[in-house]
NUDODO-200470 format. One record per residue (C-alpha): residue in three letters; x, y, z. Coordinates in steps of 0.5 Angstrom, whole numbers, padded with zeros to 4 digits, always signed. Each point is the difference from the previous one (the first is absolute). Layout:
% residues N
AlaXYZ...
//
This chain:
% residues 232
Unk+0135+0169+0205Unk+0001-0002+0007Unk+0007+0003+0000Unk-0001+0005-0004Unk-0006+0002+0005Unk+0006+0001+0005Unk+0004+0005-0004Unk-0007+0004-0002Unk+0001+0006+0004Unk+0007+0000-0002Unk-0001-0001-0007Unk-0006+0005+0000Unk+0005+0006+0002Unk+0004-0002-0006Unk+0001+0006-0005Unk-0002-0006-0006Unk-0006+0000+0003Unk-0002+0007+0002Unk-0007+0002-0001Unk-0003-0008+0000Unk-0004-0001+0005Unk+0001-0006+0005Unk-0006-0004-0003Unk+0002+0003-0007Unk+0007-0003+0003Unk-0002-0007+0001Unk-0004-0001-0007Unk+0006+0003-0002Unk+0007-0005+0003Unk-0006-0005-0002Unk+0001+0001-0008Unk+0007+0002+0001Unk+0002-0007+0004Unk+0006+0003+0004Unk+0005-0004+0004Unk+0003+0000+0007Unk+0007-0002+0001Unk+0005+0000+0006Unk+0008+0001-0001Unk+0005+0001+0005Unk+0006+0005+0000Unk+0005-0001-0005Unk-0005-0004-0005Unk-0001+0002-0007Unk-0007+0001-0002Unk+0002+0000-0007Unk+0006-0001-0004Unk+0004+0002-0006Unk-0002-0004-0005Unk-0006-0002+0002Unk-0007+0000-0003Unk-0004+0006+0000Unk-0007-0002+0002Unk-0003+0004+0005Unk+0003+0006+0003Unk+0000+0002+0009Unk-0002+0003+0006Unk+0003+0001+0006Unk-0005-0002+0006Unk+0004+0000+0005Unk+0009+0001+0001Unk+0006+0002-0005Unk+0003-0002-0008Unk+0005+0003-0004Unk-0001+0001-0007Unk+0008-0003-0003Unk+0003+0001-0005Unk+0007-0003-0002Unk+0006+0003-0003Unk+0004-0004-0005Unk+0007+0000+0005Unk-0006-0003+0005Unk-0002+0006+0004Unk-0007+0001+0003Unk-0003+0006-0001Unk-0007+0003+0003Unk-0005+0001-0003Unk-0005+0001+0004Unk-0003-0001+0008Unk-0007-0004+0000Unk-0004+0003+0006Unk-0006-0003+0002Unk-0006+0003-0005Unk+0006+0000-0005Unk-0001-0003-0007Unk+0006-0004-0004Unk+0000-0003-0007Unk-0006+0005-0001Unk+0004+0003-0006Unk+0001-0007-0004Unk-0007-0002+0000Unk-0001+0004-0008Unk+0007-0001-0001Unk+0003-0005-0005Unk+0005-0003+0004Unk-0002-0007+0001Unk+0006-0001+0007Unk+0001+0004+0005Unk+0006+0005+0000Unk+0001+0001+0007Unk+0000-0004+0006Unk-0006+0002+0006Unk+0004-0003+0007Unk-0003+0001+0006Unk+0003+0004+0006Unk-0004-0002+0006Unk-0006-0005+0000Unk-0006+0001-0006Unk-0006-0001-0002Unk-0001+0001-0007Unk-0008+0001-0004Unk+0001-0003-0007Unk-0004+0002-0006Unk+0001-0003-0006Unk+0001+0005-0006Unk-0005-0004-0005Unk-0005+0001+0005Unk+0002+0008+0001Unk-0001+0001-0008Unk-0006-0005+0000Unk-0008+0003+0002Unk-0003-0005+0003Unk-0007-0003-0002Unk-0004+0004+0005Unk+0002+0007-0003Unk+0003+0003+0006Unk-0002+0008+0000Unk+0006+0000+0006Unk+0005-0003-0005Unk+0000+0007-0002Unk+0003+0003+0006Unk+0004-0006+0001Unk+0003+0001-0007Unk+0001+0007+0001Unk+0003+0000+0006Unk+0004-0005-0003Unk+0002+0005-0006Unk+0004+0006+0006Unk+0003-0006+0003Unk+0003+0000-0006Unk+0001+0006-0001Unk+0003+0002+0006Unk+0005-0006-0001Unk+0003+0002-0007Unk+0002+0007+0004Unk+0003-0003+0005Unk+0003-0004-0003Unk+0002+0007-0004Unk+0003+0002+0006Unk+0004-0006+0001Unk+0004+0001-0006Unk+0001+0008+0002Unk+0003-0002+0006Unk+0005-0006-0004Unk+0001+0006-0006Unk+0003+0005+0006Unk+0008-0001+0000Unk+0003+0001+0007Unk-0003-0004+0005Unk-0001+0007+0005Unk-0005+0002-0006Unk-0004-0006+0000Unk-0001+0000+0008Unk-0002+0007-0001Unk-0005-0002-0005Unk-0002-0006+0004Unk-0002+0004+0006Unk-0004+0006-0003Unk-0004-0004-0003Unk-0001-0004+0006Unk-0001+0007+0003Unk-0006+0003-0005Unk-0004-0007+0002Unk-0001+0003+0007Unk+0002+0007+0000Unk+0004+0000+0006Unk+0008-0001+0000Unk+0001-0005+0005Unk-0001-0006-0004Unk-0001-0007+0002Unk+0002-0005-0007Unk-0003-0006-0002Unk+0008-0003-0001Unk+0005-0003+0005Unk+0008+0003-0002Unk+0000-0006-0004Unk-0005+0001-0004Unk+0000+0007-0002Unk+0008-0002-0002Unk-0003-0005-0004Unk-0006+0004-0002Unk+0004+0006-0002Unk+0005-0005-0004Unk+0006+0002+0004Unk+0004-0004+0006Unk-0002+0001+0007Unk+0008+0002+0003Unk-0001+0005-0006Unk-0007+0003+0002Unk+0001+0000+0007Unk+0007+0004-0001Unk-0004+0005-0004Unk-0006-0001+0005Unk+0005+0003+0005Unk+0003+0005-0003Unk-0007+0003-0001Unk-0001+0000+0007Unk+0007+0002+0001Unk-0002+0007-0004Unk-0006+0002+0003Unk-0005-0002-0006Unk-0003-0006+0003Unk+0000-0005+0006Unk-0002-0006+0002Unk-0002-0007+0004Unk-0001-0007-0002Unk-0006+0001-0005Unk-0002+0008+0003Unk+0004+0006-0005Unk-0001+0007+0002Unk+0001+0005-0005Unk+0004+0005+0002Unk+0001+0005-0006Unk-0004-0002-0006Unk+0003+0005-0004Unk+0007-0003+0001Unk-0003-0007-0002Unk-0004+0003-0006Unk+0007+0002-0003Unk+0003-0007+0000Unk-0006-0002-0006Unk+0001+0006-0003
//
């Protein structure tokens, strides 16, 4: 437990684990006998095809949740930030491989939990289980609609329209229309399923009309209304 205890602070804060107390915690990570692993930029931490034993949390750094197209295209599925669960969806799934690919962006560092030891209640019948399980279960939840959303913003034909969607939803997290993204412009092309020359062009031309501007990561949205049209 030494190296875990190195990330207690850090693992208490996590939103699996809201609700437990850091004694509670403790006993907790003991019953459920995580690991620690360190990757470098680039690295996968899980590959297509592999087996589906356990399921992460990002301690520290980036991933990309990729999915490849037949024609050998990467499509985004996903950013992974610190506090952000993968493999999550998997653990009462019955799919025995991983259907994606989780590489890192910059260094990370991953808690594993094996799924069996998820499923299993341990022999001191831990109350905080419960909440632990809970927590668990709207993760979850929260994921599936998601993932929902994902699949709108690939249904949407123009590439305008998917900008659009993407930035208002973006912008109902904070309430306020400038923006920073989670994505580089590499990484929203591939997240929206379009190419970057295309995404970048129709980028442009909403800047051009007045609806929106931008810079690097920051968007501002000039005219929300304007936007809006483009996804109806």
């Amino acid at each position: 437990m030494i190296i875990i205890n190195d990330y207690l602070s850090t693992i208490e804060k996590l939103p699996l684990f809201q609700g437990i107390k850091e004694e509670d915690l403790i006993s907790l990570l003991q019953c459920l006998n995580p690991k620690i692993q360190t990757f470098g930029k680039n690295e996968p931490i899980v590959s297509f095809g592999e087996n589906i034993d356990k399921f992460g949390i990002i301690l520290e750094g980036e991933a990309s949740v990729l999915k490849e197209t037949s024609e050998g295209n990467r499509v985004i599925i996903a950013i992974v930030k610190e506090g952000d669960l993968f493999g999550e969806m998997l653990v009462f799934s019955s799919r025995k491989k991983w259907p994606v690919t989780v590489r890192v962006q910059n260094s990370c560092k991953v808690l594993f939990l094996k799924n069996s030891d998820l499923i299993s209640r341990c022999n001191k019948m831990c109350t905080w289980h419960n909440t632990f399980l809970e927590n668990f279960i709207k993760i979850i939840s929260d994921k599936a609609l998601m993932l929902n959303k994902k699949v709108q913003y690939l249904s949407i034909k123009s590439i305008k329209g998917k900008i659009a969607a993407y930035l208002l939803d973006q912008q109902q997290k904070t309430n306020i229309y400038t923006i920073n993204i989670p994505l580089k412009r590499n990484e929203l092309a591939e997240f929206l399923n379009v190419s970057r020359p295309s995404l970048s062009r129709e980028m442009c031309e909403l800047r051009d009309e007045g609806i929106i501007d931008f810079h690097l990561s920051t968007f501002r949205i000039k005219d929300p209304e304007a936007l809006l049209k483009w996804i109806l």
